[in-house]
C-alpha positions as CSV (number, residue, x, y, z in Angstrom):
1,X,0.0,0.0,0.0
2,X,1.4,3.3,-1.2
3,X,1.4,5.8,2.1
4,X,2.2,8.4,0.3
5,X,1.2,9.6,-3.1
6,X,2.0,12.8,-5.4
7,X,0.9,13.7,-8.7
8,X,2.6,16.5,-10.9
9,X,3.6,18.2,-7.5
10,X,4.8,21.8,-8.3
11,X,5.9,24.7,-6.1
12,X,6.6,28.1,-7.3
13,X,8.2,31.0,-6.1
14,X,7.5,34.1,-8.0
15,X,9.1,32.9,-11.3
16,X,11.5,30.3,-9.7
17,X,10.0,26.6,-10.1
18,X,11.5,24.6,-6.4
19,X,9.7,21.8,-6.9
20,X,8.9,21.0,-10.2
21,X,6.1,18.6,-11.4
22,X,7.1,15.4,-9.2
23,X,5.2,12.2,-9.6
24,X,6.1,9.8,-6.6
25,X,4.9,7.0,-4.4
26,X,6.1,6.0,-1.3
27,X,5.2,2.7,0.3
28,X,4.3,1.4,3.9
29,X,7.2,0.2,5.5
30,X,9.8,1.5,3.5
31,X,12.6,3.9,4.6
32,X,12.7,5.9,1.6
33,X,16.1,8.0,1.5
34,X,15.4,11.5,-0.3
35,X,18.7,13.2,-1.9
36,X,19.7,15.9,-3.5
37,X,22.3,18.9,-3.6
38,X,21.4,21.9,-1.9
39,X,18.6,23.8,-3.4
40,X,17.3,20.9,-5.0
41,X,13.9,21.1,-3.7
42,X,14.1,18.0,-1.0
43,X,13.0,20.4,1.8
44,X,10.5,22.5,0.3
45,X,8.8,18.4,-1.1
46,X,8.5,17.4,2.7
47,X,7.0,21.0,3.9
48,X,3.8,20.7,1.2
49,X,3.5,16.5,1.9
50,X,3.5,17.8,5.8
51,X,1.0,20.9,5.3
52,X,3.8,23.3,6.1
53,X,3.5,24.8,2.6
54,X,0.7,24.6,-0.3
55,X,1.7,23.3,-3.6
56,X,1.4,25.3,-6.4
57,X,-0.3,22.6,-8.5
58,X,-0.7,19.0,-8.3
59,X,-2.3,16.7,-5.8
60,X,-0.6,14.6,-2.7
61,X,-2.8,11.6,-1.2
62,X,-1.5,9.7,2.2
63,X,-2.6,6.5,3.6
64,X,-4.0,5.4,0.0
65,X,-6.7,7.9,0.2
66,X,-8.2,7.5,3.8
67,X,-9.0,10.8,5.8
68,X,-8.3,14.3,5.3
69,X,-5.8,16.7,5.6
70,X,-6.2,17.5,8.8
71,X,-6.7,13.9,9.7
72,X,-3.3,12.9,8.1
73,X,-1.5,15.2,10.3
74,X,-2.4,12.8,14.0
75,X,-0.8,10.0,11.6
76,X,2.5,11.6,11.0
77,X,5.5,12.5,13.0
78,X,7.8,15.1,12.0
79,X,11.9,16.4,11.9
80,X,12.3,19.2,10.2
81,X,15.4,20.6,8.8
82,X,15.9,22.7,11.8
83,X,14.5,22.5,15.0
84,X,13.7,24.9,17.8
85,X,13.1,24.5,21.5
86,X,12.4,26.4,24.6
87,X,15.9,26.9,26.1
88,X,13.7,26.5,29.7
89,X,11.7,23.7,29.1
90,X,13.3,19.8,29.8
91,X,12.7,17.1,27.3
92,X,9.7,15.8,29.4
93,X,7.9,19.2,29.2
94,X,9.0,19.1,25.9
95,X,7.0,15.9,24.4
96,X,4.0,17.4,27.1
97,X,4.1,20.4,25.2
98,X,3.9,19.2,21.7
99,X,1.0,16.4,22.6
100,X,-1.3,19.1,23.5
101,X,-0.3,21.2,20.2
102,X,-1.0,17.8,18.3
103,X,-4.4,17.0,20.5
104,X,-2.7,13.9,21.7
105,X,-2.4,12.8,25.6
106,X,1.1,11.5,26.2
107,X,1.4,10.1,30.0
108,X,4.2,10.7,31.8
109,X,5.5,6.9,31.4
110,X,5.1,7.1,27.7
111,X,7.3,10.3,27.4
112,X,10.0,8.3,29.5
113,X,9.2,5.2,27.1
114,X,10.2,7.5,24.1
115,X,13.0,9.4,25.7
116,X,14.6,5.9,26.2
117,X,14.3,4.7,22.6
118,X,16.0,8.0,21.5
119,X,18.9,7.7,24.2
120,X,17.7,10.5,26.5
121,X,16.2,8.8,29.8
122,X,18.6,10.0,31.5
123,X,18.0,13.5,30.5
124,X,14.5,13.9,30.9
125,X,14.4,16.8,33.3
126,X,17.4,18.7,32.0
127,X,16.5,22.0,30.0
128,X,17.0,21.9,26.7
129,X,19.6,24.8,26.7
130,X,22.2,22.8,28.3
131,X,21.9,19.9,25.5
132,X,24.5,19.4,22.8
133,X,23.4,19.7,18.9
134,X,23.1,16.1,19.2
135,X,20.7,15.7,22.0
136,X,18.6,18.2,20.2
137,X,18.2,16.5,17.4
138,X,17.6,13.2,19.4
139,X,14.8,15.5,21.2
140,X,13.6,16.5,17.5
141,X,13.3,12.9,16.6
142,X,11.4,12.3,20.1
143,X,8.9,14.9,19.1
144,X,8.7,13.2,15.5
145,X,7.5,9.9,17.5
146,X,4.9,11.5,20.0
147,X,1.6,10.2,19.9
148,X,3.1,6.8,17.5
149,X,2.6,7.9,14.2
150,X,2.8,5.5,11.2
151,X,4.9,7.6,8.9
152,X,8.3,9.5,10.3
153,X,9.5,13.0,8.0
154,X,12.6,13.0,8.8
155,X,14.9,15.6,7.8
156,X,18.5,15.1,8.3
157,X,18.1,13.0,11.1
158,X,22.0,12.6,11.4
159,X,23.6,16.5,10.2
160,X,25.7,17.5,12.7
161,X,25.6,15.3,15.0
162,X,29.0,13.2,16.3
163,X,29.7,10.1,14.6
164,X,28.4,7.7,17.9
165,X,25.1,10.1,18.4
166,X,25.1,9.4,14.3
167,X,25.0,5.6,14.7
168,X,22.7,5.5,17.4
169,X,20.1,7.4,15.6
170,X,21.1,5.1,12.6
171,X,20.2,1.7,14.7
172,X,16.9,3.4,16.4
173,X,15.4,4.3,12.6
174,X,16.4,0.6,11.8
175,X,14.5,-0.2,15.0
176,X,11.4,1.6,14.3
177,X,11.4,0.1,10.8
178,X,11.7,-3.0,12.2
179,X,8.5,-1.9,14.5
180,X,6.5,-1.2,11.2
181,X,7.1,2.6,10.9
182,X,7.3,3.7,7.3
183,X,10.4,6.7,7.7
184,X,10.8,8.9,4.5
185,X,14.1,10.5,5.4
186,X,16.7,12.8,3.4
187,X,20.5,13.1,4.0
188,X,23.5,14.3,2.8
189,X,25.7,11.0,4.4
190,X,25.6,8.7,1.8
191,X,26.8,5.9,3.4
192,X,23.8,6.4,5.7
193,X,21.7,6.2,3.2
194,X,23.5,2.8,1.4
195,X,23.3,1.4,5.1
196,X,19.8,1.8,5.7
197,X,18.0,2.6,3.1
198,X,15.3,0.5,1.1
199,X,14.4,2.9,-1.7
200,X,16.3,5.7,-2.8
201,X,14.9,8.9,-4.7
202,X,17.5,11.7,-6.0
203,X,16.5,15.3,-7.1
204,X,17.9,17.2,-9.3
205,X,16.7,21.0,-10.2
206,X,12.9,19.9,-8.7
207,X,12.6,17.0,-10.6
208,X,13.3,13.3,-9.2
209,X,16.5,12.7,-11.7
210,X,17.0,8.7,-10.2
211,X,14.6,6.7,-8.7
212,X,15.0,2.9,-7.6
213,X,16.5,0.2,-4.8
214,X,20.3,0.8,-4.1
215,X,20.9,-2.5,-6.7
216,X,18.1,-1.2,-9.3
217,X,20.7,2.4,-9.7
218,X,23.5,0.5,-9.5
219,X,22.4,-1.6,-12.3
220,X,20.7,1.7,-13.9
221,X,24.2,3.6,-13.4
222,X,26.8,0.4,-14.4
223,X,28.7,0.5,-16.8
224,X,32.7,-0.1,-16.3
225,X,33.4,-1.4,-12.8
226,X,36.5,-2.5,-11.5
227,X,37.6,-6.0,-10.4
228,X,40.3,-6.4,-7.8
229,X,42.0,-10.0,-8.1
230,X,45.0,-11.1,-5.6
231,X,46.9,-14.8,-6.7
232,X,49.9,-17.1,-6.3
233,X,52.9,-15.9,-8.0
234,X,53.1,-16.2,-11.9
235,X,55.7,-18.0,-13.9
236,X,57.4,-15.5,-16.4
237,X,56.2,-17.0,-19.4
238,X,52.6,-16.5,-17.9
239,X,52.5,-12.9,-17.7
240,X,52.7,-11.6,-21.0
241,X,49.9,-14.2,-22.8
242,X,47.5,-13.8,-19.2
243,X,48.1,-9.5,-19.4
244,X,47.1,-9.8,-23.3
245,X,44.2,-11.6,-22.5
246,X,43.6,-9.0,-19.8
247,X,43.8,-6.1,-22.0
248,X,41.5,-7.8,-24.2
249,X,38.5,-8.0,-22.1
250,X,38.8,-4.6,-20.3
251,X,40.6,-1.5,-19.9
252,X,42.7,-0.2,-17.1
253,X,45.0,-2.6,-16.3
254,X,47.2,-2.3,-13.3
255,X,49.3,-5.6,-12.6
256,X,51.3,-5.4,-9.3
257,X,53.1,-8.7,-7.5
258,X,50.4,-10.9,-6.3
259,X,47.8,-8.7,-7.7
260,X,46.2,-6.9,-10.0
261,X,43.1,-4.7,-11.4
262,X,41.0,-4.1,-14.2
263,X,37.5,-2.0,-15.4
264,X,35.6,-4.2,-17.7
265,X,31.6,-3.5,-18.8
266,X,30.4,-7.0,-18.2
267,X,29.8,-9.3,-15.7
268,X,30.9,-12.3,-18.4
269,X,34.3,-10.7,-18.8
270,X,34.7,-11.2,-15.3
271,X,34.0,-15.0,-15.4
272,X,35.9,-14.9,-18.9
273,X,39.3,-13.7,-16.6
274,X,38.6,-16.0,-13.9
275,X,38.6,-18.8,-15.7
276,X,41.6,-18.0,-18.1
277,X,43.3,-17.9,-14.5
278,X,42.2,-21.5,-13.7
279,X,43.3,-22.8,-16.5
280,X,46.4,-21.0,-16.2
281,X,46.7,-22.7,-13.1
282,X,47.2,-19.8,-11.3
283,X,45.9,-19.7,-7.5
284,X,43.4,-17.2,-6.9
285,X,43.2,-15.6,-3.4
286,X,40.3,-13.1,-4.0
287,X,38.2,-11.3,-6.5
288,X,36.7,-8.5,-5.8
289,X,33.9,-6.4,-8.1
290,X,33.6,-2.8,-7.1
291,X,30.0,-1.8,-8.2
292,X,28.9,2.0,-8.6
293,X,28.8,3.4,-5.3
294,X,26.0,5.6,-4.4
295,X,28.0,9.0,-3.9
296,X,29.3,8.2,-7.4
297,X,25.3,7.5,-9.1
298,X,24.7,11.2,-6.7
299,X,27.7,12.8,-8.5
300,X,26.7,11.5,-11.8
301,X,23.1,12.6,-11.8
């Protein structure tokens, strides 16, 4: 079931187009990873899907159609791109605070419950001016959770933040995802988004340039990779008829002692050298194929 829908989604700005016609679909249960360059349009996308902003044109429908606007809002949880807090409110008044905004009722047990899962028990009656950037955005991402919403906005969950509050907030969205939450998040760490990410959308000027699994852009975006291949020692009469070969099949060669490399365009070349090295009767220690990463797919794009 598709939680989220949009259909030719367009924002303007005077004469500057920010978002610009975007047909997407976002799935229950996914943790959909949202990227782009700065100024791309990623945050001004999440403010009209969470009723910060109206679109221009086009339509958005959430949780395939059933509810309202208004109703929508109780079933979502929010980060945005920056958060604010009362410097003399703690974290407890904090969750407090926002369940009334959102016409939720939060006990006082379930605002420790949530506290916990983001790593800030221990803080609960501390103000929020005396946390670090980190613990505020681990209190932003408590907000997002109050009341249990189905479907987490996340944006930049991670910016900023060191690199062990970074992997803790890493293992609590894989937690939650676990849990059934469906968490459309963007980021500018890459590897975050390789790590945890089920489907991947990049934008580009407004418009969603890449679209697909991590393997379906890698597949999209392959064309020479590199294999990496380690082996037993060659005898000198070897070399020259194996590197021809080599040469033959791909480009790029680099041959060092006990090791070499080489780009080729096809997975059958790869099985084509492998097996020339068998019956070569060379020993072969490892072989290693280096597929298009995802910063290179965002850098392409």
């Amino acid at each position: 079931m598709a939680l989220v829908e949009t259909n030719q989604l367009t924002k303007r700005f005077g004469e500057r187009t920010v978002v610009d016609g975007v047909t997407l679909s976002v799935n229950a249960g996914e943790i959909f990873g949202f990227l782009g360059k700065n100024g791309a349009g990623k945050s001004t996308f999440i403010n009209m899907l969470t009723g910060i902003i109206r679109p221009t044109s086009g339509t958005i429908r959430m949780f395939d159609g059933v509810g309202q606007p208004d109703d929508w809002k109780r079933r979502i949880g929010v980060l945005p791109d920056y958060s604010t807090f009362y410097d003399s409110l703690t974290a407890l008044d904090h969750l407090r605070y926002l369940a009334r905004v959102k016409g939720i009722r939060l006990s006082k047990k379930e605002c420790e419950r949530i506290l916990e899962d983001v790593g800030l028990a221990e803080h609960a009656g501390r103000k929020a001016k005396t946390f670090s950037f980190g613990m505020k955005k681990k209190l932003g991402i408590a907000q997002a959770l109050a009341g249990d919403p189905e479907l987490l906005f996340l944006d930049e969950p991670t910016s900023g933040v060191d690199v062990e509050s970074a992997l803790q907030i890493q293992q609590l969205l894989l937690r939650l995802h676990k849990q059934g939450k469906t968490i459309f998040m963007t980021s500018h760490n890459l590897h975050e988004v390789e790590k945890i990410c089920t489907r991947i959308a990049i934008m580009k000027a407004g418009k969603i340039a890449s679209l697909g699994s991590l393997a379906e852009l890698q597949a999209a975006h392959r064309s020479w990779r590199t294999v990496r291949v380690r082996h037993s020692q060659l005898a000198a009469e070897q070399k020259p008829e194996l590197v021809a070969f080599a040469e033959c099949i791909g480009r790029h060669l680099q041959w060092e002692e006990g090791r070499f490399s080489l780009q080729v365009d096809d997975d059958q070349n790869v099985a084509a050298l492998v097996r020339a090295l068998v019956q070569a009767r060379v020993d072969i220690y490892g072989v290693h194929v280096e597929e298009p990463s995802l910063e290179r797919i965002f850098l392409e794009e």
